[in-house]
C-alpha positions in Angstrom: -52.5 4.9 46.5 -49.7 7.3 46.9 -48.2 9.4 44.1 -44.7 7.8 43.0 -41.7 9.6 44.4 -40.0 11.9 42.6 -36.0 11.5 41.7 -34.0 14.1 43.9 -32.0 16.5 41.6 -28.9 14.6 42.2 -31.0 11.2 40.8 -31.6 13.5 37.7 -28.6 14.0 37.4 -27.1 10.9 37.2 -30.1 9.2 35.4 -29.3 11.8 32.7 -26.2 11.1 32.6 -26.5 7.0 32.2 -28.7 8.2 29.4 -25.8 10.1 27.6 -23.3 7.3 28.2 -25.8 4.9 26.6 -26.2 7.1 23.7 -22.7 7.6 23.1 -21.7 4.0 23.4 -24.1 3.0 20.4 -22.6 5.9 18.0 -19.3 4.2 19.5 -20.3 0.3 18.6 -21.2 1.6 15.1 -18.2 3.2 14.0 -15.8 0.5 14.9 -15.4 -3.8 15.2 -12.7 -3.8 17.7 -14.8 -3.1 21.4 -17.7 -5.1 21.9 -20.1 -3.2 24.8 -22.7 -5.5 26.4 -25.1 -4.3 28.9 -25.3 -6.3 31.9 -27.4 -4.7 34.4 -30.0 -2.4 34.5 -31.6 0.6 36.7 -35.1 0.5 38.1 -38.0 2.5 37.1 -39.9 3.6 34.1 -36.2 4.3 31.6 -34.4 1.4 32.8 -30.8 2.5 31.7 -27.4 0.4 31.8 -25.3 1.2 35.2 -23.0 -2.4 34.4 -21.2 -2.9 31.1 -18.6 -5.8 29.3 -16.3 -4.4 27.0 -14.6 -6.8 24.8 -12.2 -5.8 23.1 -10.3 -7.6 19.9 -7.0 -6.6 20.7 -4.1 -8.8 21.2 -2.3 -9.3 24.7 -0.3 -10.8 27.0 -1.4 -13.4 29.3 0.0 -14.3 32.7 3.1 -16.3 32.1 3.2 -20.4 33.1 5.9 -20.8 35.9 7.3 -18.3 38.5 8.6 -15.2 36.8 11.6 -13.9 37.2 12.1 -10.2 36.4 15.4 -10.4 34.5 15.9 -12.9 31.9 12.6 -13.6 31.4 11.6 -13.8 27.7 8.3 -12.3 25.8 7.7 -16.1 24.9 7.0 -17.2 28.5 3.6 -15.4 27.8 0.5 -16.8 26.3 -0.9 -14.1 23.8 -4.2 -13.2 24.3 -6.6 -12.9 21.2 -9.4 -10.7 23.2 -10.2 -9.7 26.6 -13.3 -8.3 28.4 -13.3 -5.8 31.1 -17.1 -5.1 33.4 -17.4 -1.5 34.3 -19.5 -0.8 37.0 -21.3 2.6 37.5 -22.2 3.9 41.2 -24.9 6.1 42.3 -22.9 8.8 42.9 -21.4 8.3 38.9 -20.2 10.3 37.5 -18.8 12.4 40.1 -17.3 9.3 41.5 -15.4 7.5 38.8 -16.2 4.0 37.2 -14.7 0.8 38.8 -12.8 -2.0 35.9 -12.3 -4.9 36.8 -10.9 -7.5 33.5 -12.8 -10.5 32.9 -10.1 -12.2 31.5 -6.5 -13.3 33.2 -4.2 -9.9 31.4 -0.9 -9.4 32.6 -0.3 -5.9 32.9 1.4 -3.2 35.8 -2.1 -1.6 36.2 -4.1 -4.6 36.7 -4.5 -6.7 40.2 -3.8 -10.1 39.6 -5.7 -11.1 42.6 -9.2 -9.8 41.5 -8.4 -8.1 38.2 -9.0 -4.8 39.1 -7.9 -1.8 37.1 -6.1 1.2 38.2 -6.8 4.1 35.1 -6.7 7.6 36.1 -6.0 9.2 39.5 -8.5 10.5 41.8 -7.4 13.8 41.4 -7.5 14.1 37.6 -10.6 12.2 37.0 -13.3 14.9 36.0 -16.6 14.7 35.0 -15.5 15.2 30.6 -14.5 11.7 30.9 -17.1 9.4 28.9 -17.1 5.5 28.8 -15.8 5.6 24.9 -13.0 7.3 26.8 -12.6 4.7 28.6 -12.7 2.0 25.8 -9.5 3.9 24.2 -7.8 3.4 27.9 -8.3 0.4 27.7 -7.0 -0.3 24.3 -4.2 1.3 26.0 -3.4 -1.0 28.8 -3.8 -4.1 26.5 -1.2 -3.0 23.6 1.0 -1.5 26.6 1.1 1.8 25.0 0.1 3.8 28.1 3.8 2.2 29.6 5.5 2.4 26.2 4.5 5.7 26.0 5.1 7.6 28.9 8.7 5.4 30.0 9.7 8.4 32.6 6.8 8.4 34.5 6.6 4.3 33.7 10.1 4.3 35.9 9.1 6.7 38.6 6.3 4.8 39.7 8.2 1.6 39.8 10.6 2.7 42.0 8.4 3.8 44.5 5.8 0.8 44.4 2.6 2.5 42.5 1.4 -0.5 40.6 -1.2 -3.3 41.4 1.0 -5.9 39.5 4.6 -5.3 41.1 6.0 -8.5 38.9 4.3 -7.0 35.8 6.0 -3.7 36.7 9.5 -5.3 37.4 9.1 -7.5 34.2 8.5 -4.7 32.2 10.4 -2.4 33.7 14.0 -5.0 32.9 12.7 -6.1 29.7 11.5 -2.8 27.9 12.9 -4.3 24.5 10.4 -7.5 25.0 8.1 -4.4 25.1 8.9 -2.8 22.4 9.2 -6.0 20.4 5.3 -7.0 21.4 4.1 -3.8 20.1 6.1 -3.5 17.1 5.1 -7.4 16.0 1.4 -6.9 16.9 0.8 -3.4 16.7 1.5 0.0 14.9 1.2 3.8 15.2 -2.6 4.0 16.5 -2.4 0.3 17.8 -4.2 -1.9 14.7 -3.0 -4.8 14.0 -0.5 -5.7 10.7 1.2 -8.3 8.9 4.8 -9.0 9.4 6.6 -9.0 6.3 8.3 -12.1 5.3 11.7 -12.7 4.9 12.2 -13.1 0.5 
């Protein structure tokens, strides 16, 4: 019987890299309630490491409204409200030179997000780089589902509307005619880093 093959350096690599990821999303799971991370599938070989994960996270958000939308006029309580959501990350070979795909599990109406097959658009090409870690992208995330990566950044929110740079252009229109239904979904359901709080009640 022939000896077993030996990983190339660029298999190494990347296999030590899964290994990190792995590591640091079990710190990540310990310190915190609000991301669930599953492993779905696995690598082949002697260390079979996670290349597939669900995150779930407990965040509230907004669902894709009932009806036809119409971009002006269009009320935050056309949309269902979302108690969680999930979101599969798939790691390539070539990871993580070449950046993670997202997809979301779960119907989330959001600029960023395909509503065709739920794909998710996080970070350019050109600025991915190799310091990005999946607990990085677990905070994105929790971005895109309390829309604080739009509320945040309005200017370059508008810019990118009007030239057509968003997977969702009826999420982008919505949002960008109704930034006070915005604001008033954060501010009811979120606060400062994005936990949820009690409304007060009227005395």
């Amino acid at each position: 019987m022939g000896k077993k093959a030996q990983p190339s350096g660029d298999a190494k690599f990347v296999m030590g890299r899964l290994a990190t990821e792995w590591e640091l999303l079990q710190r990540f799971m310990s310190d915190q309630d609000e991301v669930g991370v599953e492993p779905l599938d696995f690598t082949w070989g002697e260390e079979a490491l996670p290349y597939k994960y669900r995150f779930t996270l407990k965040r509230k958000t907004l669902g894709p409204p009932s009806g036809d939308i119409q971009l002006k006029g269009f009320p935050l309580s056309h949309f269902p409200i979302k108690e969680e959501v999930s979101f599969d990350i798939y790691l390539s070979e070539a990871y993580p030179v070449v950046k993670p795909e997202i997809y979301a599990v779960s119907e989330v109406w959001h600029p960023n997000i395909s509503p065709k097959d739920g794909f998710v658009c996080y970070v350019n090409d050109s600025t991915y780089d190799l310091t990005v870690h999946l607990t990085d992208l677990a905070d994105m995330l929790a971005g895109v589902v309390s829309w604080a990566d739009i509320h945040e950044n309005p200017d370059d929110f508008y810019r990118r509307v009007e030239i057509g740079d968003y997977l969702n252009p009826d999420a982008a229109g919505w949002a960008y005619n109704h930034p006070d239904e915005i604001d008033t979904f954060r501010a009811y359901y979120y606060t400062g880093g994005g936990m949820d709080f009690e409304m007060e009640e009227d005395e």
